[in-house]
VEXVO-741584 format. One record per residue: residue in three letters; y, z, x of N, C-alpha, C, O in turn. Coordinates in steps of 0.05 Angstrom, whole numbers, plus 5000, padded with zeros to 4 digits. Atoms other than C-alpha are relative to their C-alpha. Layout:
// VEXVO-741584
alaYZXYZXYZXYZX...
END
This chain:
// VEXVO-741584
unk497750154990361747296445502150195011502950165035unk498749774994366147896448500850125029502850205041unk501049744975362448216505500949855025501349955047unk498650184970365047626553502350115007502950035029unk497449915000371747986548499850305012501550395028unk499449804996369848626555500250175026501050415028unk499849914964369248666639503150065000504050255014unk498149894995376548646624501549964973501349834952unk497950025030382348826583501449834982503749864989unk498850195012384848326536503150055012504250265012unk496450004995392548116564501950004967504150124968unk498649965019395148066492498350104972495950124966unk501249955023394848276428499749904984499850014961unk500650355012393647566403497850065003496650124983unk502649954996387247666440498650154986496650034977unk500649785004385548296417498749944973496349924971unk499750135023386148066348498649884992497349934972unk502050285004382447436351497750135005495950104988unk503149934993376547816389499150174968497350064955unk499949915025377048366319498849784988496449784983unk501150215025375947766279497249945000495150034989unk502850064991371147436310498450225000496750124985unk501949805002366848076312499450094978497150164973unk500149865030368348306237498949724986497649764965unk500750255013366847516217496850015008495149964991unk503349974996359647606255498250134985496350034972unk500749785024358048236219499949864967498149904951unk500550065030359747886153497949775002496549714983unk501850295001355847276169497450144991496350094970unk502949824993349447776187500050124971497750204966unk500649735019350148206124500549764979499549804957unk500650155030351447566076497549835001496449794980unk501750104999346047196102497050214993495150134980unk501249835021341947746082499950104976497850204967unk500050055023343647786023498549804984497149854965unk501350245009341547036014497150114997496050044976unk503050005006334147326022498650315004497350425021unk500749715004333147985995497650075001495949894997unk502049865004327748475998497849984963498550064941unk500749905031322848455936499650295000498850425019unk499750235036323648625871502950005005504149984984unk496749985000331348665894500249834975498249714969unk500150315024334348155826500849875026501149955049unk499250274988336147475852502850005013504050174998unk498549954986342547435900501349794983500049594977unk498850285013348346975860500649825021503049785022unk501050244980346646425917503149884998504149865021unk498050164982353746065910502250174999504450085003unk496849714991358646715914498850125028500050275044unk501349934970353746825976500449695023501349715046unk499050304997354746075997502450005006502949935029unk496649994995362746145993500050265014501850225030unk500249754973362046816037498549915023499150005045unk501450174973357246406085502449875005503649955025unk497950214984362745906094502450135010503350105032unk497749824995368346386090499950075023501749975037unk500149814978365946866153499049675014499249705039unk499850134977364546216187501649775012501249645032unk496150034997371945966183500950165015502250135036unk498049734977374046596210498850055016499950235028unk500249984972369146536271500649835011500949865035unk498550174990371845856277502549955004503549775018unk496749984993378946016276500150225015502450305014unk499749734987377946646317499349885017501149905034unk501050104976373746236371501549805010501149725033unk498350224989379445656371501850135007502750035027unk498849944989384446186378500050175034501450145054unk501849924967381046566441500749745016502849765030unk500150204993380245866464503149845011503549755033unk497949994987387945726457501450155020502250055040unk499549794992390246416477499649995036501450035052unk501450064976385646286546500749895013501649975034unk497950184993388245686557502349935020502749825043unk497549944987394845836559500250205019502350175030unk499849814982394146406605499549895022501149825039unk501050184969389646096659502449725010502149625032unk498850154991395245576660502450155009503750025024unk498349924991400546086673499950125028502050215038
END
């Protein structure tokens, strides 16, 4: 998602910000969802402290992708 941005420079550092998130929220998604289904004999993953980190990082790509979304917005209308 990021990389749509990156032909050019973010105008603020609202943007900037939001894109950060969104990229650090992807990463956690990717690295908890692995978690969910470890390698054997790894032990067992505690499934709902991985569950509330699944939902967590995908809050903060949904508030990072609604703010982009605002941010955008308002610009293209200025």
């Amino acid at each position: 998602s990021a990389s749509v941005f990156s032909s050019q420079k973010p105008k603020s550092e609202l943007v900037r910000t939001s894109l950060r998130l969104l990229t650090s929220s992807a990463y956690r998604l990717q690295s908890e969802c692995r978690k969910a289904l470890p390698a054997e004999p790894s032990p067992a993953p505690d499934i709902q402290l991985v569950t509330q980190q699944v939902i967590q990082c995908a809050y903060d790509i949904a508030k990072a992708a609604k703010q982009l979304v605002t941010i955008t917005t308002k610009e293209n209308n200025n």
